[in-house]
N, C-alpha and C positions, 0 to 999 in steps of 0.2 A: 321281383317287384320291389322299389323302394319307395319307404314310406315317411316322410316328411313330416315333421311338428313342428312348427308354426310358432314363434318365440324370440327374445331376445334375452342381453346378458341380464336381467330381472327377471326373469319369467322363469314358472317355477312350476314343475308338472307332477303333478301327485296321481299318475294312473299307472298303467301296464300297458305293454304290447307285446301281443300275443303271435304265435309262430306266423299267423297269418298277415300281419302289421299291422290286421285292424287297434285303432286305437281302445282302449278303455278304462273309462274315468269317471267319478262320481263328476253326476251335472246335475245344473238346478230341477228338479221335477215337482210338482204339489197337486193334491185333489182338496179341495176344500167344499163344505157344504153351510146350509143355514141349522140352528142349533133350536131355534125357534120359529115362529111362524112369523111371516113380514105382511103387511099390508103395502100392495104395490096398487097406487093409486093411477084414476083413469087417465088416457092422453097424456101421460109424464114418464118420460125417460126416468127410471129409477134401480138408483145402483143398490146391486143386490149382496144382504147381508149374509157372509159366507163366513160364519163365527167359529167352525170348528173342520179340523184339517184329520184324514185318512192319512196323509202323508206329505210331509214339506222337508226335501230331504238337504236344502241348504238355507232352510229358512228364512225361505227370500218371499214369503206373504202372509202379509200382516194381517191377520185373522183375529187381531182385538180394535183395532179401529181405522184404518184407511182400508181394509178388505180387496188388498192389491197385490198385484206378484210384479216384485221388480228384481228380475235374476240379474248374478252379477257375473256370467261370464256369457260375452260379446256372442251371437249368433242368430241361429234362425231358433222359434218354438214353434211346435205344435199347440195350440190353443182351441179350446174345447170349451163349452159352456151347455148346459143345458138349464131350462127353467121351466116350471111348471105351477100352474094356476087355477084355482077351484072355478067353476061353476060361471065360461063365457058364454054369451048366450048366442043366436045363430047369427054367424055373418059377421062377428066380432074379429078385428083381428090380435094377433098378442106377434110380441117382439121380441127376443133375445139380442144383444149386442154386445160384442166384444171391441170394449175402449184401446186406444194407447196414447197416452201421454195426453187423458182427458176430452180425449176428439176419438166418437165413433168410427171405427179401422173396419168391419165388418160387420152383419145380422143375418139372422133368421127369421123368418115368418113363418108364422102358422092361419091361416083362415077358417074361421070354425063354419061349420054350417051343418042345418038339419039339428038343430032344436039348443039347448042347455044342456052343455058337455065340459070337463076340465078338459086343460091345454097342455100337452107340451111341447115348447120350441127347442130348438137346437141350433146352435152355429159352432163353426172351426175355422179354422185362417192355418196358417202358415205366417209368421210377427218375427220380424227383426227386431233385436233387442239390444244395445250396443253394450250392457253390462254394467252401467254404472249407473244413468238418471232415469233408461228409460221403464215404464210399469205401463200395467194389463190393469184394465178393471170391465166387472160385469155389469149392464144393466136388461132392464124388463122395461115395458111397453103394452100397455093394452088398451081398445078403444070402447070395454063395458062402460055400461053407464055411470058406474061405483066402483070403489075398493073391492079388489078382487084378492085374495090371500095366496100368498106361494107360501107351503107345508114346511114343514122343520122334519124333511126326510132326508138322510144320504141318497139315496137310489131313486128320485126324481128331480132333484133341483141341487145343482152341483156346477164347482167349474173345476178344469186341471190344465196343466202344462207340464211340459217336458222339451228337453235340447234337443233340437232335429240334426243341429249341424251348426258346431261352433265355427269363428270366424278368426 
């Protein structure tokens, strides 16, 4: 089997290839979370504040003030987001949504029902990212009455990515 990398006379490869030819190479990955609690208000797409990172291994999301991952080498990601919200009451719905390039790319829904219960949403995509301009961002969505709070936990309200397959 021959295995092909993808390049020109600039192009500069900083991994290994192994007996088997799979490639392998540090790529962008990150998990980022909220550090505090957000007030995500009712009926408003609102982008979600993911202040402190588990792991941003090329440092490609900005986790002190655009709260976005813009990787910079060309490909497909895996994209993940979860969000979670105190206290929606029956029949409410809440939203996760995973942005690119400021325009909603995919979501999640969750429909609450049978009385006053917290929420969690989930969405994933599969996101072309071309390496240079293009970014990911997270928003929430609910249709309580009020301000509903997403916690300042890692292990309920998070996003992350990683390279599925560079181009």
């Amino acid at each position: 089997m021959v295995t092909a990398i993808k390049g020109n006379d600039t192009s500069t490869f900083g991994g290994d290839v192994d007996v088997t030819g799979n490639v392998i190479t540090d790529a962008p990955a990150f998990r980022a979370y909220p550090s505090s609690t957000q007030a995500i208000p009712t009926v408003t797409f609102t982008k979600m504040v993911l202040n402190a990172e588990t792991f941003d291994t090329d440092n490609c999301f900005d986790s002190s003030t655009n709260y976005r991952f813009t990787p910079t080498v060309e490909g497909y990601y895996n994209v993940n987001v979860a969000g979670y919200l105190q206290s929606l009451g029956d029949n409410d719905t809440h939203l996760v949504s995973i942005y690119k390039n400021g325009t909603e790319y995919t979501r999640g829904t969750q429909i609450q029902h049978g009385g006053s219960a917290d929420s969690v949403c989930v969405a994933t995509a599969l996101v072309y990212c071309n390496g240079t301009t293009d970014y990911i961002e997270f928003y929430q969505w609910h249709s309580f009455g009020s301000n509903r709070t997403m916690l300042a936990q890692s292990n309920t309200s998070s996003a992350s990515a990683h390279l599925a397959r560079a181009v």
